[in-house]
N, C-alpha and C positions, 0 to 999 in steps of 0.2 A: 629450681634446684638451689639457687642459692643464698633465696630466705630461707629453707628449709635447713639448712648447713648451719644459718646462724640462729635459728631456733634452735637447733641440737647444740651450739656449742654454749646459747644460756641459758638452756637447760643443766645440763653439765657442771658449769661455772656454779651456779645458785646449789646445788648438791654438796660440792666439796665444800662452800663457804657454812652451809648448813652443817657438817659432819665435823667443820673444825668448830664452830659453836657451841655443838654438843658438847664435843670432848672439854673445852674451857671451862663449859660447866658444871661438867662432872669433877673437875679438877678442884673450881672454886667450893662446890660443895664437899669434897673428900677434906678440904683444909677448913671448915667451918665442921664438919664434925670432929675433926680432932682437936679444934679450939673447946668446943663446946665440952668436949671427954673433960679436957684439963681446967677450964672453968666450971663448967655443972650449970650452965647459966644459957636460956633459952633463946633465941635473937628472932623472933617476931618478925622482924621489921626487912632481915636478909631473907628470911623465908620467903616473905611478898614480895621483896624486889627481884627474887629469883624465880617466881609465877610469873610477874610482868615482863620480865624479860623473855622468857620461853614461848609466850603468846606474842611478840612482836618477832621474835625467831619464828616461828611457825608462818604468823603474815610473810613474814619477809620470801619463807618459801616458794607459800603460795601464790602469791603475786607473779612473777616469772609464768608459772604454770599458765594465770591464766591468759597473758599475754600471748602464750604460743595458742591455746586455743582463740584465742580472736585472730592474732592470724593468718590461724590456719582456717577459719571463716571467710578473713579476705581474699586468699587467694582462691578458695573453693569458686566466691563470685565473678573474681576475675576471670579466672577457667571459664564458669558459664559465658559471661558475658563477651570471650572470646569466640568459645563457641558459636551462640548467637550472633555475633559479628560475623561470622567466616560464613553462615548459613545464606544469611544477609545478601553477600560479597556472590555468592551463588546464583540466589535468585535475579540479582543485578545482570551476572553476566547473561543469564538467559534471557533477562527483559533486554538487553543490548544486542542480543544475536538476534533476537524476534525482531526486535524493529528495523535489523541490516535488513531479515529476511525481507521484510513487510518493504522497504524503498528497491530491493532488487525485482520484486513483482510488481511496484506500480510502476517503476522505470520501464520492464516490459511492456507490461499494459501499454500505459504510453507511445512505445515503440510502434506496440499495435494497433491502435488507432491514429495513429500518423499512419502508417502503412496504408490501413482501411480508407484511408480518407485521399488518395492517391490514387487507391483500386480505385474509389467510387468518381473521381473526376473523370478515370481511364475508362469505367467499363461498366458503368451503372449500378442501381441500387441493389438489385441481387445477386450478382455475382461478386459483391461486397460484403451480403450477408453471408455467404460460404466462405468467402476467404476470412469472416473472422469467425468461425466455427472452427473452421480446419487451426487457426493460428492461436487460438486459446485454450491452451492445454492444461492450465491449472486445475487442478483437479482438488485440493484441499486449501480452506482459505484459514490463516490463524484467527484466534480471538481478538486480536487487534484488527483485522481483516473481516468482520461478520457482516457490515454493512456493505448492500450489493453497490456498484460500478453501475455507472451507468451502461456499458455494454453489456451488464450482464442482466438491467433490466429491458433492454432491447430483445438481450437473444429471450428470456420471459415472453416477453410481447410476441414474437417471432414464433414460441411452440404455440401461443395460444392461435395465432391465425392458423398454423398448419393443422393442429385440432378442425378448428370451424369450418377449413378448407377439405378436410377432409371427410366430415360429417355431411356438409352440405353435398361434396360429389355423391356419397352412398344414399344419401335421400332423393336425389334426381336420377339416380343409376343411368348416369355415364358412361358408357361402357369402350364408347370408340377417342377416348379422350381422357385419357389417367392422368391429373395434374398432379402435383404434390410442392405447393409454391413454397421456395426455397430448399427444396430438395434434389440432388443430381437426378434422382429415378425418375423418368416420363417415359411416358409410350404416347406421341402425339405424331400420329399418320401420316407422313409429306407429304402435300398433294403432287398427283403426277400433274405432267404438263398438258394445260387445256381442262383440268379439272381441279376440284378443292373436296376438302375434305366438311363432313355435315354433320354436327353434333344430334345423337335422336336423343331425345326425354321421353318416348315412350315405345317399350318392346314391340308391340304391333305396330309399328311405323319402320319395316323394313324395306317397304318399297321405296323407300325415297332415294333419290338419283343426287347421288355425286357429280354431276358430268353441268357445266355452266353453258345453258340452255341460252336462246337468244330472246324467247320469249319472256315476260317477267308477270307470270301469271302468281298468286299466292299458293306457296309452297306447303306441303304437307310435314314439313319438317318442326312444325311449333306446336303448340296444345290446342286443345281438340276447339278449344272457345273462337280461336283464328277461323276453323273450317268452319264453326258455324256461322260466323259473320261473315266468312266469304257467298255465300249461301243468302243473306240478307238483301233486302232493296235497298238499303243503305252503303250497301258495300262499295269499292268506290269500282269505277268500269275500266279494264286495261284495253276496251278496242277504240282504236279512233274511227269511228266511222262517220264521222259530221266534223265540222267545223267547230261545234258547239260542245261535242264532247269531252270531258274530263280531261285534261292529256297527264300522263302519268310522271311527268318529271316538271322540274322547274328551276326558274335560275337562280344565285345566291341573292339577288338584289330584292325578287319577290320573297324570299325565305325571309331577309330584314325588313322588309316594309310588313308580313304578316305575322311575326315570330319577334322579330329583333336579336339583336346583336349586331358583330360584324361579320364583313365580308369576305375575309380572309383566311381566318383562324381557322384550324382544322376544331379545336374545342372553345363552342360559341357559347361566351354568359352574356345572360341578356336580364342581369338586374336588374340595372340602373335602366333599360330601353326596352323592357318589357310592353311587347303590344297587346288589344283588349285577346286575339287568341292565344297567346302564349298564359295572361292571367286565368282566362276559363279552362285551358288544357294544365294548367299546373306547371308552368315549362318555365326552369330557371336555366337552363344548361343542354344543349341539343350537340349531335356530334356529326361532321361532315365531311369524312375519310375519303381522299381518292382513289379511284379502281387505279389506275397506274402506281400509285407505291402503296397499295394495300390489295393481293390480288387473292388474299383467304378471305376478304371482304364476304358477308352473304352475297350469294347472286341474285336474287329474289327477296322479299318479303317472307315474311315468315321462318326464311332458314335459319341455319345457325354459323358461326365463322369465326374468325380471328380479323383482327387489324393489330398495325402496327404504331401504335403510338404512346409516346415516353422518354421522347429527347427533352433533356435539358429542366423546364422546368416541369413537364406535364410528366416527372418521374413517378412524385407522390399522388398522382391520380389513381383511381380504382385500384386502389391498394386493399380496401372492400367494397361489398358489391356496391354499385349502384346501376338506378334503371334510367337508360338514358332512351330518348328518340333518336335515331340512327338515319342519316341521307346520303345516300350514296355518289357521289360526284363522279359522272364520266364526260368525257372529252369526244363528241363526237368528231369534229374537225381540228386542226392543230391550232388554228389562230382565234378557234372561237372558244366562250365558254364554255363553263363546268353546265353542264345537266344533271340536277340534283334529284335522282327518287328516292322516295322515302320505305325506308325498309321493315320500320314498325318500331314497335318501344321495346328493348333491348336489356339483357341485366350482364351489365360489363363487370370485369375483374381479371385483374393484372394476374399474369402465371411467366412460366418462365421464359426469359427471353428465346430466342431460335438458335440451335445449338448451329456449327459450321456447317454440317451436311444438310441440315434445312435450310439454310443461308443457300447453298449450293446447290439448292433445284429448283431455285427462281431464276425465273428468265434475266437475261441479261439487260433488258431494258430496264427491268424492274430493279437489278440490282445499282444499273446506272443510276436509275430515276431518286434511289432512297436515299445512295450516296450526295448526290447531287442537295437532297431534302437535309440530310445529316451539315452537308456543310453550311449549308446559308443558316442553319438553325442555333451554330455553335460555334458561328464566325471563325472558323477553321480555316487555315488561310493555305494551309497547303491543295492541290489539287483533286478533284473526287475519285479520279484514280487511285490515288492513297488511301484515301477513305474507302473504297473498295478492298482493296489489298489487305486492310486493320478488319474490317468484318469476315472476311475469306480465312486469313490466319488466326482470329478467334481474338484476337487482342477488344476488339468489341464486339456489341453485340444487337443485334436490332431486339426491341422492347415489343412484347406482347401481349393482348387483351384480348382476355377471352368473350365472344358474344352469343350469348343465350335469349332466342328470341320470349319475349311473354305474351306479346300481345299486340295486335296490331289498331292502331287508332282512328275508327273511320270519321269521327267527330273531327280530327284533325285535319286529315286528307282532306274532307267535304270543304273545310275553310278554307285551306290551301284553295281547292279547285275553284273554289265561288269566284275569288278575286281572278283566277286564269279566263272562268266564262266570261266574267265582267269585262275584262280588256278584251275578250274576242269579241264580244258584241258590240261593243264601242268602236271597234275597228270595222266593223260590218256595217253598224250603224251610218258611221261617215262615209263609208265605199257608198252606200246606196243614196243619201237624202244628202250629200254633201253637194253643196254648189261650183260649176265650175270655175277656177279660177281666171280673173278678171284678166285681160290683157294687161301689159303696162302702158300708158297713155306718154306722147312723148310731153317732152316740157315747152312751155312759149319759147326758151331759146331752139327747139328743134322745130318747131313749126315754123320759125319766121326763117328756118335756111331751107322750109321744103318750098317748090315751086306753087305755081296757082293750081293744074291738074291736079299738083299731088295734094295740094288742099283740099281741092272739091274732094277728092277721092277719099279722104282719111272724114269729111264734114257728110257724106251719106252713110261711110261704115258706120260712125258713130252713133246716125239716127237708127241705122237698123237696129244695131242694140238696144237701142233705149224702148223702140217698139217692143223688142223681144223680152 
């Protein structure tokens, strides 16, 4: 407003000085015509100086003029270039509100996997992955934000198993065992007490028995390839009826002298100590759960079950499928060894761990026994009655793997057994052709303190023997 004031006022200014110009010159020229009346005599020369003069009056006008139009050019640009300044100043504040927004959602985030990573110490891998489904609510990410989070390419990874997991149940139609891994929804049967529950893979196999039998004959519960190698000469024989027959279980020390690994581990690699049958059977990894803390174990060969294994490090195992050989370890007597039969070759995968009320219709030993297995595994130092107590109230949760039998190995078994006949006839062997053991003969210091009878007497035994 207020170049525009002083553009108006010289504008103004340049007008009056213009109009008093004119009139001087109308003036000078009214007194040179009336010199010119009373002379007669032409003046040339005022003529031109009074052209030249009117043309520098004229400039003079125009000038002014066109200063106001420049300007009024400059300020047209400064106008724009405020403008575009202010526009500017706009997009700024929104690029500074985006990126508050953009540090108050990774500060979240952040939040949330701290969280996550708290559950996972508390309460294992899956119940980890819901709590951060349920805890990640972002729903729209800005354009600053378009590259995924690494939790957001987990939960990715995460639809894609439930996919696979989901396609694979409907192609084996499952029907008594709905998993859906990382999902709250299951329908997975409790077993009542004294029995488990038996995964079928095929619709006409409805006679198969729930109920754990004492016998361990091969079960009707796997695919139809098991019943016909049960049916084989080769198959392996569950009667003991000789000395010399098969016997159907074995201890962990024969399992590492014909397999390898070690002796302890419930999940045995046998890389680096692979023996010649673990190399001809293809065996890098065999598994050897016990009936006292895994009691959905198959009962039998051939069936199908659950175990319980996934503390600590063995979390990320069977997170997909794999086909393991399965040996079952029972305790006949309390101070003796594991009795390991072999249940067949197995295709495991992790599903959801056991909710409280499945926790809660195992027996109490079992629940003793697992708590007891939880603490020496996670050097817990509180007592396993507390660790009972955290699985009861859901604060944890026992880990579960699903087993689907495929196939049972008689080329394996038959190795296993070779080495069991071998040590029985080596033991028979010796019982029969084995020589008696020799008396112990005293020493010269014991002879010179026995009397002369007792010499003679110890000087004819001797020959007898030697006759004999």
């Amino acid at each position: 407003m207020d170049e525009t004031n002083r553009h108006d006022k010289s504008f103004s200014w340049s007008q009056v000085t213009h109009q008093r110009f004119l009139e001087a010159v109308e003036t000078v020229s009214q007194l040179e015509v009336s010199t010119s009346d009373s002379n007669s005599k032409p003046a040339p020369t005022v003529q031109e100086s009074d052209s030249e003069v009117t043309d520098k009056a004229e400039n003079v006008a125009e000038s002014p003029k066109e200063r106001v139009r420049q300007d009024e050019k400059v300020a047209e640009r400064v106008n724009e270039f405020l403008v575009a300044m202010n526009s500017r100043m706009d997009k700024l504040e929104e690029v500074v509100t985006s990126l508050k927004e953009q540090l108050r959602e990774r500060d979240s985030r952040i939040d949330t996997v701290l969280s996550s990573i708290r559950h996972f110490l508390d309460h294992g891998p899956s119940q980890t992955t819901k709590t951060l489904k349920e805890e990640d609510s972002i729903s729209e990410v800005t354009p600053y934000m378009a590259r995924k989070t690494k939790s957001e390419r987990s939960f990715d990874m995460q639809e894609e198993r439930d996919a696979r997991l989901k396609q694979d149940t409907e192609e084996h139609k499952v029907e008594t065992d709905v998993v859906n891994f990382g999902s709250p929804a299951r329908e997975r049967k409790l077993p009542t007490s004294g029995s488990m529950e038996i995964l079928e893979i095929d619709d006409s196999e409805d006679e198969a028995s729930s109920s754990i039998k004492p016998n361990r004959s091969l079960g009707k519960s796997c695919s139809s390839a098991i019943e016909n190698n049960a049916n084989d000469e080769a198959s392996p024989s569950t009667q003991n009826n000789s000395s010399e027959s098969c016997q159907r279980t074995f201890s962990r020390q024969t399992l590492c002298d014909k397999i390898g690994g070690a002796i302890q581990s419930t999940l045995v690699r046998v890389t680096e100590s692979r023996k010649p049958l673990a190399i001809e059977r293809n065996i890098d990894v065999y598994v050897c759960p016990n009936i006292d803390q895994n009691p959905w174990c198959p009962d039998a060969p051939g069936k199908h079950g659950y175990m319980f294994v996934g503390l600590t490090v063995d979390h990320s195992t069977f997170v997909t499928k794999e086909r393991r050989h399965i040996f079952l370890g029972e305790r006949k007597t309390k101070n003796k060894s594991l009795d390991m039969t072999y249940l067949g070759l197995y295709e495991c995968l992790r599903v959801d761990p056991l909710t409280v009320n499945e926790w809660e219709s195992l027996s109490s030993d079992v629940q003793r026994a697992y708590s007891q297995l939880t603490k020496s595994r996670t050097k817990d130092q509180r007592p396993w009655e507390s660790i009972k107590d955290d699985y009861s109230s859901g604060r944890i949760h026992v880990p579960c793997v699903r087993l689907t039998c495929v196939e049972y190995d008689h080329k394996l078994y038959e190795g296993l057994c070779s080495s069991r006949l071998e040590a029985i006839r080596n033991s028979e062997t010796s019982s029969r052709t084995g020589t008696a053991k020799r008396p112990h003969r005293p020493s010269l210091k014991a002879r010179s303190d026995l009397g002369d009878e007792d010499e003679d007497d110890h000087r004819e035994t001797s020959q007898k023997r030697r006759k004999l």
